[in-house]
N, C-alpha and C positions, 0 to 999 in steps of 0.2 A: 571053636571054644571047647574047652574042655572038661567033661561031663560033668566032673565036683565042681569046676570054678563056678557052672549054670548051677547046679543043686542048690548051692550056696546064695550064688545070688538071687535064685527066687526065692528061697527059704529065707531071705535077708526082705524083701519085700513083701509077702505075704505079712510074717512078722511083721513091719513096721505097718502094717493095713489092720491088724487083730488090735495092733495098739493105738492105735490112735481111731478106732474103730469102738474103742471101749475106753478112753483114757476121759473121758465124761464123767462117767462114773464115779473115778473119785476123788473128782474136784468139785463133785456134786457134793459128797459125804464131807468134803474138808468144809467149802462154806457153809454144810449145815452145823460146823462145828465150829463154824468163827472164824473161820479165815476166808478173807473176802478172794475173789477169783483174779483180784488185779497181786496182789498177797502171795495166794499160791501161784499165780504163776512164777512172777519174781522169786519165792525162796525154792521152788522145784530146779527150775531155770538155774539158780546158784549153785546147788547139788550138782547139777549136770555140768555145769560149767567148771566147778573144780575138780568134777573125777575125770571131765574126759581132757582139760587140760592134762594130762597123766597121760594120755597116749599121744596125745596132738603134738607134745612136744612146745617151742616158742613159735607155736603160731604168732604170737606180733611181731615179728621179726618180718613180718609180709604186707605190714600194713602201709611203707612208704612205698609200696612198691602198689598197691590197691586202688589208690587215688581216691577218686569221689565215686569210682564203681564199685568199689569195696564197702562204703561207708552205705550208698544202696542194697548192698547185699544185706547188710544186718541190720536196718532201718524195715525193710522189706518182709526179712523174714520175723522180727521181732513186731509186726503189726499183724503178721500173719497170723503168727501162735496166739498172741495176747487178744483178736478180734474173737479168734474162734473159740478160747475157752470163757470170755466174758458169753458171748455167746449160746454157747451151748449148758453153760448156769442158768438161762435164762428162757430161751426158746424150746421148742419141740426138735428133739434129734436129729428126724432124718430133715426136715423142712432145713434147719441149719446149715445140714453138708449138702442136700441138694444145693443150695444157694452157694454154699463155698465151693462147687467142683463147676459154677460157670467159670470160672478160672481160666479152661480151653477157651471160652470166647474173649474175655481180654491179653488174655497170651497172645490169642491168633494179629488184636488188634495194638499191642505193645508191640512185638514183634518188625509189624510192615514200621510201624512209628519210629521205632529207635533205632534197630538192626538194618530195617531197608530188604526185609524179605519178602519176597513176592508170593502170593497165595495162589494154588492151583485151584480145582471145583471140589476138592475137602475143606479147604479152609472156607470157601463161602458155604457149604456144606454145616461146616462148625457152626459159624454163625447163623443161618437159620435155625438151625435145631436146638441150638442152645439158648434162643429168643424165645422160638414157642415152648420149649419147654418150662421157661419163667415166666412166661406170660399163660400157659395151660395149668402150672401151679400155682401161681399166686393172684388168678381170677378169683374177685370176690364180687358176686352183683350188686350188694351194699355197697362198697368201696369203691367202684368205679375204675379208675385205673391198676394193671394187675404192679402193684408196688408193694413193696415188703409192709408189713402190717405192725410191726414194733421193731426195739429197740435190738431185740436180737439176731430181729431179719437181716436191719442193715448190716447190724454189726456182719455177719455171717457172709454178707455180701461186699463189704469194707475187708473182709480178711480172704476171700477169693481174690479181690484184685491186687493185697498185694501178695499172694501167692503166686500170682500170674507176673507181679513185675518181679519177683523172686525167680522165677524159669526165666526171664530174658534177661537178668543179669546174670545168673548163673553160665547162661551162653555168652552174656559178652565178657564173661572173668575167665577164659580160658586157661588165664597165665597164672591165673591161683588154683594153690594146690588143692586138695578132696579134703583133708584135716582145717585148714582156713574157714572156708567153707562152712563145713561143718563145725567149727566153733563160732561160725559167725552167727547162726542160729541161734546158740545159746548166748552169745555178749548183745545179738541186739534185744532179745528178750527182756534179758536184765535191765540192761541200757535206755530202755523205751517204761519200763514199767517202776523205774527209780526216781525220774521225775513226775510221774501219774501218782506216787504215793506220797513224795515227798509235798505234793499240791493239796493230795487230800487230809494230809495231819493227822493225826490221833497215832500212826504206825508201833510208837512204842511201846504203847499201853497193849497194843493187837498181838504186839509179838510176845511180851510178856504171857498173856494171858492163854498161850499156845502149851497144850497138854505134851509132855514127853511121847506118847502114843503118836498126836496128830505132828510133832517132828519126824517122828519115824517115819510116818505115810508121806511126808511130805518128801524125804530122802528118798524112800522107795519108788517115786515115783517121777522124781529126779532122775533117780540113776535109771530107769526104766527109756525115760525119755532121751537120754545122753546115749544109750545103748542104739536105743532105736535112730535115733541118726547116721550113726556109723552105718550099722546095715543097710539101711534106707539107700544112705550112698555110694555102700560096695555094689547095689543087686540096681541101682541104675547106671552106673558106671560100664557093667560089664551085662548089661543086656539090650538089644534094640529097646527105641523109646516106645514103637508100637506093642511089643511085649509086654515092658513095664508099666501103662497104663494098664492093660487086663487087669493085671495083678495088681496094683493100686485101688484100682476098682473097687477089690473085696473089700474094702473098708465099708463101701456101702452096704454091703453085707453084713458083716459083724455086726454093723452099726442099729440097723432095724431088728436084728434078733435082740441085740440086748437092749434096745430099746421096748421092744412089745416087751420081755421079761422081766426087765428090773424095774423100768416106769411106765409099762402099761399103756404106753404110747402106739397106735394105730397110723396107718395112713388110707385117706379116702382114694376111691378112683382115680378121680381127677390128680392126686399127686401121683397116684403110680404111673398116671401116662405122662405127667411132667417128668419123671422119674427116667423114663424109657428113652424120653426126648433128648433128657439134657449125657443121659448113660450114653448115648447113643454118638452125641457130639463129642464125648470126650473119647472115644475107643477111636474117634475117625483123626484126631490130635496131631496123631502121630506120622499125619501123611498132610499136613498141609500146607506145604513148600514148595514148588517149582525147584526143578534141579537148575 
């Protein structure tokens, strides 16, 4: 490989880890300003969806060619995005993404189900450690069993799995291109969060009442997101998958600094050794297949 094409693609993944590492933030500041998180996502989601049509070119020109694994792909990734920012509106930061990056364990367990791949002693691997890690942070001796404790947990843990069926469709659409793909992200976003609005009513009074400022943040963070795609899937395109987990990784990072900074947010013991458990299963990810 060649040394700029690696610079580039990790410099493409760190990026999209910084960002979606802090992209909480301010979708925090949008609903404090009135727009609800099912809202921004959909008008973000649009942003991004009409500047990066601009490079994608007709991507629908692939979609008879998609089938119903295509229509998974953006079903998938668009429960994904939308779980995680209802979510992280709502719950404690890193409690959120710890719960969204058991992902590794329903991948491992999607994986043998639909593709028929067989698991070496990392994938069982995966799966324990990604167990006790949910079960070492989500013990509460009130509560009795270790299960998410509100609406954010699920949510958080609803948008890991389909993150997880997002990686085993992405394996099984070999035959679609990295631009598809990557606007399938942003059409199922939209696609998914159009009927969630049109359900809950009042939409036009909402958008009205939207400040020229908070449409700027809301473009800006569009086009932020539409960007971070594309890199996202230059820097795993052209890097092992065991590599690009590391560096995916760092989102958990980002994630806890700006969390303790901007919300004041803490984590006890006990999460940081769920933390280690569940970190631990996903770096092993990338090795759990049988040749």
């Amino acid at each position: 490989m060649a040394s700029k094409q690696k610079i580039l693609a990790i410099s493409g993944l760190i990026t999209g880890s910084l960002v979606w590492g802090l992209v909480w933030y301010p979708y925090r500041a949008l609903d404090e300003a009135g727009v609800s998180g099912v809202l921004a996502a959909f008008i973000s989601y649009t942003f991004a969806l009409l500047a990066g049509l601009f490079f994608t070119g007709p991507v629908w020109r692939e979609l008879r060619h998609a089938g119903w694994w295509g229509i998974a792909l953006m079903v998938s990734a668009g429960g994904a995005n939308v779980g995680y920012v209802l979510a992280v509106l709502n719950g404690e930061v890193m409690r959120v993404l710890l719960l969204f990056y058991l992902a590794p364990l329903w991948t491992v367990i999607l994986s043998r189900w639909l593709l028929g791949e067989k698991l070496n002693h990392y994938g069982y691997a995966v799966v324990a450690l990604s167990l006790m890690g949910a079960f070492t942070m989500l013990w509460q001796q009130d509560h009795g069993l270790p299960i998410p404790q509100n609406n954010a947990e699920w949510m958080a843990l609803g948008a890991g799995m389909c993150f997880a069926w997002l990686n085993v469709t992405v394996r099984r659409t070999q035959h679609l291109s990295v631009n598809f793909k990557a606007a399938s992200v942003w059409l199922g976003t939209v696609g998914l969060t159009a009927p969630v609005l049109f359900y809950i009513g009042g939409v036009s009074a909402q958008i009205q009442s939207i400040a020229i400022e908070t449409w700027l943040q809301l473009a800006l963070v569009g086009l932020v997101l539409g960007a971070t795609s594309f890199v996202v899937q230059y820097g795993v395109t052209h890097l092992p998958a065991n590599q690009a987990i590391v560096l995916l990784l760092s989102e958990l990072v980002f994630a806890a600094i700006a969390a303790f900074l901007l919300a004041g947010e803490e984590m006890t013991l006990r999460e940081y050794v769920g933390a280690v458990l569940i970190i631990s299963a996903s770096l092993m990810s990338g090795k759990v297949y049988s040749k």
